[in-house]
C-alpha positions as CSV (number, residue, x, y, z in Angstrom):
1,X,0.0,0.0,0.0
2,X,1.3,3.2,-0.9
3,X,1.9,5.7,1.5
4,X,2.3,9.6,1.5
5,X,5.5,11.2,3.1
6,X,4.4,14.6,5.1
7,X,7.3,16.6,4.1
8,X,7.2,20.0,6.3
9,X,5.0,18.2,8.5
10,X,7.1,15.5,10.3
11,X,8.5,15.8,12.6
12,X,6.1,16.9,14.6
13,X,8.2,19.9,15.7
14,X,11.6,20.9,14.7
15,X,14.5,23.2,15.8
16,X,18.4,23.3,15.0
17,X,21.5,25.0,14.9
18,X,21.1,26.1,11.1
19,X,20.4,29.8,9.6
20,X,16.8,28.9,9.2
21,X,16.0,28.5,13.1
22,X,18.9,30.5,14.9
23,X,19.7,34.3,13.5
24,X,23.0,34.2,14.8
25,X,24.9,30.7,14.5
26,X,28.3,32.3,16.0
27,X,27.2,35.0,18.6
28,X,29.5,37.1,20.9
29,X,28.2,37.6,25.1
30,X,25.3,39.1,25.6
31,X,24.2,39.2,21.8
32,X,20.4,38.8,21.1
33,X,19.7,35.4,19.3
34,X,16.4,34.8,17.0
35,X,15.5,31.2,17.9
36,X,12.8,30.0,15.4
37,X,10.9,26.5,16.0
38,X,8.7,24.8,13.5
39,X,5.5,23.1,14.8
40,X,3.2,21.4,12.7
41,X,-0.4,22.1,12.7
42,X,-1.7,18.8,13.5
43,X,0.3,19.2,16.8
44,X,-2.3,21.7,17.8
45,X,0.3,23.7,20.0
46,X,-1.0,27.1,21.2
47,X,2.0,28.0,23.2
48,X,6.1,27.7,22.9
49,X,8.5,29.0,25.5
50,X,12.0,28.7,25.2
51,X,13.8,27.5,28.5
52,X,17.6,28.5,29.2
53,X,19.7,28.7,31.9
54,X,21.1,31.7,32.8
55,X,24.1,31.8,36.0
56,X,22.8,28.4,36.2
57,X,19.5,29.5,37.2
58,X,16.5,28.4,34.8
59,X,14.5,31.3,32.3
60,X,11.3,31.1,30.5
61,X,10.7,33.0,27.8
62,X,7.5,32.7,25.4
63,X,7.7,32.8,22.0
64,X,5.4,34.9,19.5
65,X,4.4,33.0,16.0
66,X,6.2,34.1,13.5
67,X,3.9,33.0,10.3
68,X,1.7,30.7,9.3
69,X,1.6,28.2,6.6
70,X,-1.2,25.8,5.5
71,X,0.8,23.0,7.1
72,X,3.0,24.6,9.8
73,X,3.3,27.4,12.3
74,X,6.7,29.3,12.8
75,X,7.4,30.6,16.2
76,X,10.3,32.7,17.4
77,X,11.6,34.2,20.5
78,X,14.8,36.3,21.5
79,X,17.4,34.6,23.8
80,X,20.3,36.9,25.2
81,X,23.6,35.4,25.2
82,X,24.8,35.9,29.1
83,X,27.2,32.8,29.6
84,X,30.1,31.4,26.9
85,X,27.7,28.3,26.5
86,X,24.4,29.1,26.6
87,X,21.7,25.9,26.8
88,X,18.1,25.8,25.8
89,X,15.0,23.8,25.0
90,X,11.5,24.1,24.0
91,X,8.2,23.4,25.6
92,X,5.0,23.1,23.4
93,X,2.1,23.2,25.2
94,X,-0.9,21.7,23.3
95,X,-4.6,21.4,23.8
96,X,-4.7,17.7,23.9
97,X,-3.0,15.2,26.3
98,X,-0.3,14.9,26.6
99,X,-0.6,18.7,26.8
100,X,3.2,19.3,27.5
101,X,6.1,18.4,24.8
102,X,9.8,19.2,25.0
103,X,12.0,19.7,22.5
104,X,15.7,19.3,22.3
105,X,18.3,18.1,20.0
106,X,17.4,14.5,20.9
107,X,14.1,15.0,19.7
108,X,10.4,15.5,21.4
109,X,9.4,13.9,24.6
110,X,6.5,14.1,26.6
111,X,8.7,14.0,30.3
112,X,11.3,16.2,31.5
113,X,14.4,15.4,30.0
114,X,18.1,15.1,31.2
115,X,19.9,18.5,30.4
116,X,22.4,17.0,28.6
117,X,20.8,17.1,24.9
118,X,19.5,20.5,25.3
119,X,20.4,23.0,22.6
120,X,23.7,24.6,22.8
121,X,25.4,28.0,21.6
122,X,28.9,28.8,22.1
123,X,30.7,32.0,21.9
124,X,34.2,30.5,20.9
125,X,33.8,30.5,17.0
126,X,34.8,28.2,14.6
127,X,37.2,29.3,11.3
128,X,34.1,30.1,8.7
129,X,36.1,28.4,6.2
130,X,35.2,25.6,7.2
131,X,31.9,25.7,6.4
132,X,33.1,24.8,2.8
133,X,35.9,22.6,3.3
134,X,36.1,18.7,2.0
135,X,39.1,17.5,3.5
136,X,41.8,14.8,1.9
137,X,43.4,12.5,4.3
138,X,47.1,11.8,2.8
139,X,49.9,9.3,4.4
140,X,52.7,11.0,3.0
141,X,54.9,7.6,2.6
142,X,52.0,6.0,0.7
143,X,50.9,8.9,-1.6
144,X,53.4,9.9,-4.0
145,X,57.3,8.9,-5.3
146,X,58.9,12.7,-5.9
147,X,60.3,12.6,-9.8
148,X,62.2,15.6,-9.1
149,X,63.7,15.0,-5.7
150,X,64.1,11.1,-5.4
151,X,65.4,9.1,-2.1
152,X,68.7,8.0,-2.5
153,X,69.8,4.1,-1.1
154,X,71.9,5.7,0.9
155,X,69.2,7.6,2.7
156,X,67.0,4.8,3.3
157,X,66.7,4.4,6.9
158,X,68.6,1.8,9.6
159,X,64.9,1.0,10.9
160,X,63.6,0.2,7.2
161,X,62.3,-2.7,5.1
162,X,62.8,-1.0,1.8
163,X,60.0,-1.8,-0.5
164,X,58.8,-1.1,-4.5
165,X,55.9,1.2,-5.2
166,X,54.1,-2.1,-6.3
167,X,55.0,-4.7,-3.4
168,X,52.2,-5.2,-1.3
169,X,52.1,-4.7,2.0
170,X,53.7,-7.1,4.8
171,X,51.9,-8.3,7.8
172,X,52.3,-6.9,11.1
173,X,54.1,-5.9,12.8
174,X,57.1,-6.0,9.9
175,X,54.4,-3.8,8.4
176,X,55.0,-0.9,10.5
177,X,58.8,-0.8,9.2
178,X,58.1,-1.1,5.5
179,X,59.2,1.8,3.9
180,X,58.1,2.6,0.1
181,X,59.5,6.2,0.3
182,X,56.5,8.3,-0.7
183,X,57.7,12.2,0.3
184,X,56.4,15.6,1.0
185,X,57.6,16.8,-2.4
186,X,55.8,13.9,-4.2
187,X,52.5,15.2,-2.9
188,X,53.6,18.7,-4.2
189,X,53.8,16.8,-7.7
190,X,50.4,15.8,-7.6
191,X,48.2,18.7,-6.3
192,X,46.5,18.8,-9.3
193,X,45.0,15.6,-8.9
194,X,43.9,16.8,-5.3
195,X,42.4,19.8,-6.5
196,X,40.6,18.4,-9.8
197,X,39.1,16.4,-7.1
198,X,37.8,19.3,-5.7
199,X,39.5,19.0,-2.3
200,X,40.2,22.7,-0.7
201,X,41.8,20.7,2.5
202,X,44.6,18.2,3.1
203,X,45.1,16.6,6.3
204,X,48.9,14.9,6.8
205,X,48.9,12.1,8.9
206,X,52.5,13.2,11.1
207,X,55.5,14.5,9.2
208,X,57.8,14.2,12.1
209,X,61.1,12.1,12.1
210,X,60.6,8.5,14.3
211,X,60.9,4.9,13.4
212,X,58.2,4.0,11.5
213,X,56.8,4.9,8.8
214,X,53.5,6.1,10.6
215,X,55.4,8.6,12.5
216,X,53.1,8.5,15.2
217,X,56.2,7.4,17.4
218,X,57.9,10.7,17.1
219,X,61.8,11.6,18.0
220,X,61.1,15.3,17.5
221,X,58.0,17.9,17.3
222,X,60.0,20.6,16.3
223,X,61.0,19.7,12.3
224,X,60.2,17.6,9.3
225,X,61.5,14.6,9.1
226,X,64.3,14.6,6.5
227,X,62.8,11.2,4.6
228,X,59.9,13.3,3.7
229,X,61.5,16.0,2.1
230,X,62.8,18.3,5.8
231,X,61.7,21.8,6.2
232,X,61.8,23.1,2.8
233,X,59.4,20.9,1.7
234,X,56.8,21.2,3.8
235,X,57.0,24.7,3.5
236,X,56.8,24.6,0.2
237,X,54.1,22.1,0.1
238,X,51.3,24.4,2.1
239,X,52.6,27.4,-0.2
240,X,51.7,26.0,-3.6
241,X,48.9,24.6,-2.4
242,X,48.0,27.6,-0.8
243,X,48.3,29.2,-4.2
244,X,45.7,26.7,-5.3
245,X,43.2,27.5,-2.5
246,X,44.1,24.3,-0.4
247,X,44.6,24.7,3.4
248,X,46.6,22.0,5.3
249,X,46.4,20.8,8.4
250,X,49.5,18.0,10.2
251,X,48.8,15.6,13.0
252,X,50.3,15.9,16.0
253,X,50.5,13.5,19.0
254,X,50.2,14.8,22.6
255,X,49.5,11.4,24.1
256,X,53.0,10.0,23.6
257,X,56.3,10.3,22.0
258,X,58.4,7.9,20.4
259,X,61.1,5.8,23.0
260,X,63.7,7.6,20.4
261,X,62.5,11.0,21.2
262,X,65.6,12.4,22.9
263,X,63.1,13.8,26.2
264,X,62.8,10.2,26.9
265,X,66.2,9.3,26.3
266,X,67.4,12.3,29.0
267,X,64.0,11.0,31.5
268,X,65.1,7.3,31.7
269,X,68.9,7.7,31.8
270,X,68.6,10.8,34.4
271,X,65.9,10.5,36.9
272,X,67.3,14.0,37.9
273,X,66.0,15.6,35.1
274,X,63.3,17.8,34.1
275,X,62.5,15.8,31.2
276,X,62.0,12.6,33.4
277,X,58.8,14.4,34.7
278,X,57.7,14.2,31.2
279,X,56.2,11.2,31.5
280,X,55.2,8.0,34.0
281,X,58.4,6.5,34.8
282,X,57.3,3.3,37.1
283,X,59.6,0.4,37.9
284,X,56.5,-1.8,38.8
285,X,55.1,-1.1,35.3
286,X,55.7,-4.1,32.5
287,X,57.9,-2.0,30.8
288,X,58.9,0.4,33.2
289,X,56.7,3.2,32.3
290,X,53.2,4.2,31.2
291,X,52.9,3.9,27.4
292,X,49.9,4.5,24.5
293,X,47.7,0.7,24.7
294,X,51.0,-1.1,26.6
295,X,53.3,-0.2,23.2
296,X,56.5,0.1,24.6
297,X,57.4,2.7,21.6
298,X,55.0,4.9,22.5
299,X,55.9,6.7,26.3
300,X,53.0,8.4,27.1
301,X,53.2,12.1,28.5
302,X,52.6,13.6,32.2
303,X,50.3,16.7,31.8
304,X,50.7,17.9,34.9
305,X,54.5,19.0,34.2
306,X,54.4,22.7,33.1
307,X,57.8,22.7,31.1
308,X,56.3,19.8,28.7
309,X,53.1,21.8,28.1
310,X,55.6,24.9,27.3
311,X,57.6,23.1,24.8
312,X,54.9,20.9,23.2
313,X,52.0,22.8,23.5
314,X,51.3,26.1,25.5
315,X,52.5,29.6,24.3
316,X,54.3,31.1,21.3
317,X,57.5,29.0,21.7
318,X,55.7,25.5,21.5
319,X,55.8,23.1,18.7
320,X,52.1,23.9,18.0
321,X,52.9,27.6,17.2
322,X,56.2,26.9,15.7
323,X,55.0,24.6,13.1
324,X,51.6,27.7,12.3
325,X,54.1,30.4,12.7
326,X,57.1,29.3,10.5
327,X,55.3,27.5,8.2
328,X,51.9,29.1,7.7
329,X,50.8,25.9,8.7
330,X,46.4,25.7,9.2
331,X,45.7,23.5,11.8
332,X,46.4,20.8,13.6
333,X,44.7,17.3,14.1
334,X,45.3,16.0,17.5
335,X,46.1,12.2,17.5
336,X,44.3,10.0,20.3
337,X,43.0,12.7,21.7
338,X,40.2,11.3,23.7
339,X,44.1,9.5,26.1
340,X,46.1,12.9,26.1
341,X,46.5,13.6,29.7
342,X,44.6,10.8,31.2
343,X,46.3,8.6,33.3
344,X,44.7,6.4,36.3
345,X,44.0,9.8,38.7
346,X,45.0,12.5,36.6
347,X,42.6,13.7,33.9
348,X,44.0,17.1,32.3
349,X,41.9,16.1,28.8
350,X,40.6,19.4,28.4
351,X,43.3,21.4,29.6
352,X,45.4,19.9,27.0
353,X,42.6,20.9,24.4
354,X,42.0,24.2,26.1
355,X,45.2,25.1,26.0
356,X,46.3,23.9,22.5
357,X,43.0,25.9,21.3
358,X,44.2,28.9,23.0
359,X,48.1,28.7,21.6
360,X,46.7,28.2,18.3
361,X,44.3,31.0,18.4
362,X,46.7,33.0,19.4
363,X,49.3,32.5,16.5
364,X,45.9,32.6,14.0
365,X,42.2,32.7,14.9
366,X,41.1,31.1,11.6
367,X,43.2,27.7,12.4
368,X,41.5,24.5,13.2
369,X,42.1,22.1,16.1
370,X,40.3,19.1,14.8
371,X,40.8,15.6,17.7
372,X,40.8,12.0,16.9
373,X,38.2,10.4,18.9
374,X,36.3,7.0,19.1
375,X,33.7,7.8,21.5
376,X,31.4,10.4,22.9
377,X,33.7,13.3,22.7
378,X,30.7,16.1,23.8
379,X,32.7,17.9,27.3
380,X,35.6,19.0,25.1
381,X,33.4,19.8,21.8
382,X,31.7,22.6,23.8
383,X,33.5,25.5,22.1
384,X,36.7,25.9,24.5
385,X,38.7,23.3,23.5
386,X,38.5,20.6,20.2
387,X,36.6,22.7,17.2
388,X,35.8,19.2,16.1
389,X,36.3,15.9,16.3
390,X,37.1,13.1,13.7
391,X,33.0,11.8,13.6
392,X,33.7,7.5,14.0
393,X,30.7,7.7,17.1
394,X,28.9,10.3,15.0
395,X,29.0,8.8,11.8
396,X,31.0,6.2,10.6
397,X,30.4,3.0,12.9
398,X,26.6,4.1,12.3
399,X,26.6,4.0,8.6
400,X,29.2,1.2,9.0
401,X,26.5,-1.2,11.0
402,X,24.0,0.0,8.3
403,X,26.1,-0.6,5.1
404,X,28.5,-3.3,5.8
405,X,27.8,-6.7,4.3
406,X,28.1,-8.1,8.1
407,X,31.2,-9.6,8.1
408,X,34.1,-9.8,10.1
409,X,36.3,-6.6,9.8
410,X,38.2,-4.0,11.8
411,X,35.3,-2.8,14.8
412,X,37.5,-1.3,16.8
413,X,38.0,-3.8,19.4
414,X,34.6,-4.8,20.0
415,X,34.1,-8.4,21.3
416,X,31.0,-10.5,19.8
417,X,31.7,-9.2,15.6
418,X,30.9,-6.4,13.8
419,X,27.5,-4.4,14.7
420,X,24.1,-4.7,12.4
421,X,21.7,-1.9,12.2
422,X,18.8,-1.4,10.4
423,X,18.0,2.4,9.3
424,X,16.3,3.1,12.2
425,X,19.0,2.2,14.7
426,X,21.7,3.4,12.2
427,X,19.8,7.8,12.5
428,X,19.3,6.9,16.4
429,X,22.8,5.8,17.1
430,X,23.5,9.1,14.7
431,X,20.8,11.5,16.8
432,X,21.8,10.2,20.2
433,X,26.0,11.1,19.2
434,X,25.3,14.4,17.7
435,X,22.7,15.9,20.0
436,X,25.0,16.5,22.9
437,X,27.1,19.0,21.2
438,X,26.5,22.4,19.8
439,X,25.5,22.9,15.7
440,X,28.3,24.9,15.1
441,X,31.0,22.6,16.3
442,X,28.9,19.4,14.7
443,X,29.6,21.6,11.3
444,X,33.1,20.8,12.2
445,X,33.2,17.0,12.6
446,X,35.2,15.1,10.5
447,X,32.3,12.6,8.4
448,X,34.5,9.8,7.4
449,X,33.8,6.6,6.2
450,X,37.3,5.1,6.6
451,X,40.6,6.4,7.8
452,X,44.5,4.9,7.8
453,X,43.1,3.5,10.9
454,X,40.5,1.0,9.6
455,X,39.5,-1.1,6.4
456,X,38.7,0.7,3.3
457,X,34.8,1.2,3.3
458,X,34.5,0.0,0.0
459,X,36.2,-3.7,1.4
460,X,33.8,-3.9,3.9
461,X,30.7,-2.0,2.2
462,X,31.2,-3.9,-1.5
463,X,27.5,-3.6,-2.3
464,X,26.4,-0.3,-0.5
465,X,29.9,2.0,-0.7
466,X,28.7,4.5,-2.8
467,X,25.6,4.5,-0.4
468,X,27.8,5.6,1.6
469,X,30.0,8.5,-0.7
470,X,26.2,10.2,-1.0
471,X,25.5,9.7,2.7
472,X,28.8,11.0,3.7
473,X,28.3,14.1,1.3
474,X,25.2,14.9,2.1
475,X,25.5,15.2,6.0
476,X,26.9,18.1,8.1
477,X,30.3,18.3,9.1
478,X,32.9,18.1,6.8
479,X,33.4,15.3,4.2
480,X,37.1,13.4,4.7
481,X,38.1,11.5,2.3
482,X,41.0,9.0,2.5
483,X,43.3,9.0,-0.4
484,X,43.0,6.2,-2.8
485,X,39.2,6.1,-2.2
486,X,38.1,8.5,-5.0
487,X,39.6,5.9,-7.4
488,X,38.1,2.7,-5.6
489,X,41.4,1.3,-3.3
490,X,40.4,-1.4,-1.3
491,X,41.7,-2.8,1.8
492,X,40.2,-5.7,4.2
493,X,42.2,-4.2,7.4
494,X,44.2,-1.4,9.0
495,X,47.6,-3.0,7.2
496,X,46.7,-3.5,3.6
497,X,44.3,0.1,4.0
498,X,47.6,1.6,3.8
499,X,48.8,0.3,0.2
500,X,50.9,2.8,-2.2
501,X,48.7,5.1,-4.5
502,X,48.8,3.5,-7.8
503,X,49.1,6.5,-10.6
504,X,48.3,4.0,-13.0
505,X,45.3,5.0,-14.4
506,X,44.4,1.8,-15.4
507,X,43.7,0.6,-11.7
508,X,41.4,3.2,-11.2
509,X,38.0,2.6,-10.6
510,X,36.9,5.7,-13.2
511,X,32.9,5.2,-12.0
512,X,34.0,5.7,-8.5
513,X,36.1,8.9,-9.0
514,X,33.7,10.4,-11.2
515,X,30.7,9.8,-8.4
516,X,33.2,11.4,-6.1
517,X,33.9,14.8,-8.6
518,X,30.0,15.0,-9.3
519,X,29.0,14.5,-5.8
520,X,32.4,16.9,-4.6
521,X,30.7,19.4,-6.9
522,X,26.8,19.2,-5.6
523,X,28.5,20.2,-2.0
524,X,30.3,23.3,-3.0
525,X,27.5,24.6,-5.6
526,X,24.7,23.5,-2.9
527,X,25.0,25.9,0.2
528,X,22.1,23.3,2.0
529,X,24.7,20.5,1.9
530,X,27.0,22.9,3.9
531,X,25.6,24.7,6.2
532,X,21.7,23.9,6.1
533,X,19.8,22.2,9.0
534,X,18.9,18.0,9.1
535,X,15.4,17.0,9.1
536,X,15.0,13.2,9.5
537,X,11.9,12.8,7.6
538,X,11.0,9.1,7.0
539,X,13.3,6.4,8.7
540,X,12.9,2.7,8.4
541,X,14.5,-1.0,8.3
542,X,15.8,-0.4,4.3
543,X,16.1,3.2,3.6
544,X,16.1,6.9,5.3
545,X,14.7,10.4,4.0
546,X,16.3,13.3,4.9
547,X,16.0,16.9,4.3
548,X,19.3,19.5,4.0
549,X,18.0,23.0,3.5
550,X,18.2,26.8,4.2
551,X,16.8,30.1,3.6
552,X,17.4,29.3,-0.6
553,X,16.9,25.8,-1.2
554,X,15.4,22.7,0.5
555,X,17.2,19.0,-0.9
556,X,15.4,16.1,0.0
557,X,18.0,13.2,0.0
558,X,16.5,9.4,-0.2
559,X,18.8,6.5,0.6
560,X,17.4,3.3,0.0
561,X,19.5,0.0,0.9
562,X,16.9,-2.7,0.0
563,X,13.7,-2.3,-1.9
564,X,10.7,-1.6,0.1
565,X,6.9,-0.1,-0.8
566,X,7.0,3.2,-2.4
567,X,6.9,6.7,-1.0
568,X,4.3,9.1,-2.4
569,X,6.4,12.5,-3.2
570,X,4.0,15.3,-2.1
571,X,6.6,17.5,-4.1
572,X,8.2,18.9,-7.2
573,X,11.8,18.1,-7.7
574,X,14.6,16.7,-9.7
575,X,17.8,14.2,-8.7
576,X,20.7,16.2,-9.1
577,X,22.5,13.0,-9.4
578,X,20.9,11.6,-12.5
579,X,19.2,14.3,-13.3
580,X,15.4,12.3,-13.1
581,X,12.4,14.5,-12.5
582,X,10.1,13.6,-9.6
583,X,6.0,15.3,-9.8
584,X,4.2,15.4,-6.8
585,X,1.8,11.8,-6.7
586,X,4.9,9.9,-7.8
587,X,6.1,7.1,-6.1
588,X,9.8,8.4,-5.1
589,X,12.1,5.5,-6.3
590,X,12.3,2.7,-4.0
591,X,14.8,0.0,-6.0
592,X,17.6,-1.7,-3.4
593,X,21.1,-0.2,-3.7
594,X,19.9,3.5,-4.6
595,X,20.3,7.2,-3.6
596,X,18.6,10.2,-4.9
597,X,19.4,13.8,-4.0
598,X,16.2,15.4,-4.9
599,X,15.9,19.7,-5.3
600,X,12.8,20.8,-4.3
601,X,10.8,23.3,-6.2
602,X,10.3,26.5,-4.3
């Protein structure tokens, strides 16, 4: 039986972050704010106040209607910005039972709920560019072989397995030694490919010198590790591809150092020393000190010394000014951020993202401090600290449980095999992540589908992965993709994820990096896939409907994993995908392994 989709009519009442329900996204203290909510008029609401906290003390203030449609009633009220974070909900009051309804970035409720999904603005802004970045996640010893500046034999390095562009990749752990010798100045070589992409922001995984070629383990923060080209090449690396409109952003650690990094050296040979305060020296510890998931490369870092913070992190002379100031570098991406300064009774989490926020403010207020993080990372995404956080909770073990073929593969740890979601659990996992942190900053997130730290999502999603390209474009936040997936590169695990670029063009999957220019495309030329709201307006087992829109457009994006009954479209519009028109009475498209992104006529 077919059945008619209310669009502008479900859900029952709606508010976000976005330009169509908040007047000022990025307000200052004690700014006045235009809140908006939308309330359908079978909801039969006759009154809406807006309830904030203020000092910590609770305000109600009632809102006024704003207009009428056939279908709906706008409401707005004024909210003045008194504290850095400022929290809010709604409460409808209808003239049926239940006659009282709160709304908050969960969702609507009919009981008072927990404080923790209320609405959130923040006075500590995010970089604006941002709001139109896709992002390009290169490994630099996997990307590119420099023509013009080639490795030596010579230089290869004591810690190396030397390998050919072409040799596949070892297993572990003689993996984490294979060099191929992929350099900073081969990535200069290819920035066309990057930007004919589309891309307007690389992220580097860490160009620091250490003993593997991860470089997560590193011996210094304060230069570029000669294999990859030194100094001058980075430098020159963000310059041309600042001359091409392409920011770049590195990856530091502030969980650990490498055992070769020479503050460790000094710590365990001098117990005297400053630097042996750096870290958890313990001589009833397996190893003899506290280290990153018991690797004995990896020393982890004790917070609570103040010289550390100074030379890593805190003030102009740090390694995380150094690297912005010298090199015009854009922003940082904060490895394992979710461990930096936890250890057993000391928790300095935030302080080390305050203060690295602060430092890099400082130096330029249009950087980015993006964090690596698995889990819920909402008490350091409230403005003060991480702008954003690489989405996995958010988004990709979601629309991983959705769009994986249920196999075994890389779950991050998780006993008992790899989660299975229908559509519905997939948008509540998604509502339940994202609610507890403010619009702004979820414009921020990182939405990835795969990372050097997981299986490529085409290996693990072989029937739904460009599902998941649409999905991944279509969402807020800002689209990363890992290199080697525009042109289909697969991988089963973390290990073989990280294979060589092949620049080949005959191993590339041409369908695949087409989808990803078209669909690159739609998200700069479409200001609703950027910055506009999310409306979840039809959610089931086999497919979602969602709408992206703002004051000039409304996009209406169907993604349908299985086939399942029709839709009747109560609209006008046309895939800007394919191209296919849509009347309003047709049945929206409801084939297995499909995704429309349908423009709405005004």
């Amino acid at each position: 039986m077919l059945t008619t989709l209310q669009l502008y009519q479900t859900p029952l009442a709606h508010h976000d972050g976005s330009g169509l329900y908040v007047d000022n996204p990025q307000p200052n203290l004690h700014d006045t704010v235009i809140l908006r909510i939308r309330t359908s008029i079978q909801f039969r609401i006759r009154q809406v106040y807006v309830r904030t906290v203020r000092d910590g003390e609770p305000k109600y203030i009632q809102a006024s209607i704003d207009k009428l449609t056939q279908k709906e009633i706008w409401w707005k009220v004024p909210l003045v910005i008194t504290n850095s974070v400022t929290h809010y909900r709604f409460l409808c009051i209808s003239d049926t039972p239940p006659t009282h309804h709160w709304l908050n970035a969960r969702g609507l409720c009919t009981y008072m709920p927990s404080d923790a999904y209320d609405f959130a603005l923040t006075t500590y802004h995010v970089p604006q560019w941002t709001r139109d970045a896709v992002m390009y996640q290169i490994f630099p010893d996997r990307f590119a072989l420099s023509t013009l500046h080639p490795l030596a034999s010579q230089e290869y390095p004591s810690w190396a397995h030397h390998s050919n562009w072409n040799e596949p990749i070892q297993p572990y752990p003689q993996n984490m030694q294979q060099f191929y010798g992929g350099s900073l100045w081969g990535i200069i070589e290819h920035l066309n490919h990057v930007e004919q992409l589309g891309i307007n922001l690389i992220y580097l995984t860490p160009f620091f010198p250490s003993r593997s070629n991860h470089r997560y383990d590193a011996s210094s923060f304060h230069e570029v590790d000669p294999l990859l080209g030194g100094n001058s090449a980075l430098q020159e690396l963000i310059s041309q591809a600042h001359k091409k409109g392409i920011k770049v952003i590195g990856d530091l650690t502030l969980n650990h150092s490498g055992s070769s990094h020479p503050w460790f050296l000094k710590g365990r040979d001098c117990p005297d020393s400053e630097e042996h305060n750096f870290y958890y020296f313990d001589s009833t510890l397996p190893i003899g000190y506290a280290s990153f998931s018991g690797v004995s490369s990896l020393p982890k870092f004790n917070h609570s010394n103040m010289e550390l913070r100074k030379r890593l992190y805190e003030g102009a002379q740090s390694s995380t000014a150094y690297f912005m100031r010298e090199f015009n570098l854009d922003g940082w991406r904060i490895d394992v951020a979710q461990s930096a300064g936890i250890y057993g009774a000391d928790n300095f989490n935030h302080d080390v993202a305050r203060i690295t926020h602060n430092t890099m403010q400082q130096v330029n207020p249009e950087s980015l401090l993006l964090a690596e993080h698995q889990f819920d990372a909402s008490e350091s995404l409230q403005g003060d600290g991480w702008q954003g956080t690489m989405a996995y909770a958010g988004f990709t073990k979601p629309v991983w449980a959705w769009l994986t073929d249920h196999r075994e593969h890389n779950d991050w740890g998780a006993p008992g095999g790899s989660d299975q979601y229908d559509g519905i659990q997939m948008v509540e996992s998604i509502k339940e992540n994202q609610a507890r942190i403010p619009w702004q900053t979820l414009l921020t997130d990182m939405t990835l589908l795969d990372s050097h730290d997981t299986a490529r999502f085409a290996s693990v999603a072989t029937q739904y992965y460009k599902l998941g390209i649409v999905l991944q474009f279509t969402f807020p936040g800002i689209p990363s993709v890992y290199y080697g997936d525009e042109i289909g590169l697969h991988g089963t695990s973390l290990d073989d994820g990280r294979q060589p670029f092949p620049w080949n063009h005959s191993q590339w999957d041409t369908a695949t990096l087409d989808l990803y220019k078209h669909i690159i495309a739609l998200r700069h030329n479409h200001s609703a896939l950027r910055t506009g709201g999310l409306r979840w307006l039809h959610v089931d087992h086999e497919f979602v409907i969602f709408a992206r829109e703002n004051s000039d457009e409304t996009l209406l994006i169907t993604i349908n994993r299985g086939s399942h009954s029709p839709v009747i479209s109560p609209i006008n519009a046309h895939d800007l995908l394919s191209g296919q028109l849509l009347h309003k009475g047709d049945p929206i498209p409801a084939d297995a392994n499909t995704a429309f992104i349908w423009q709405v006529e005004q």
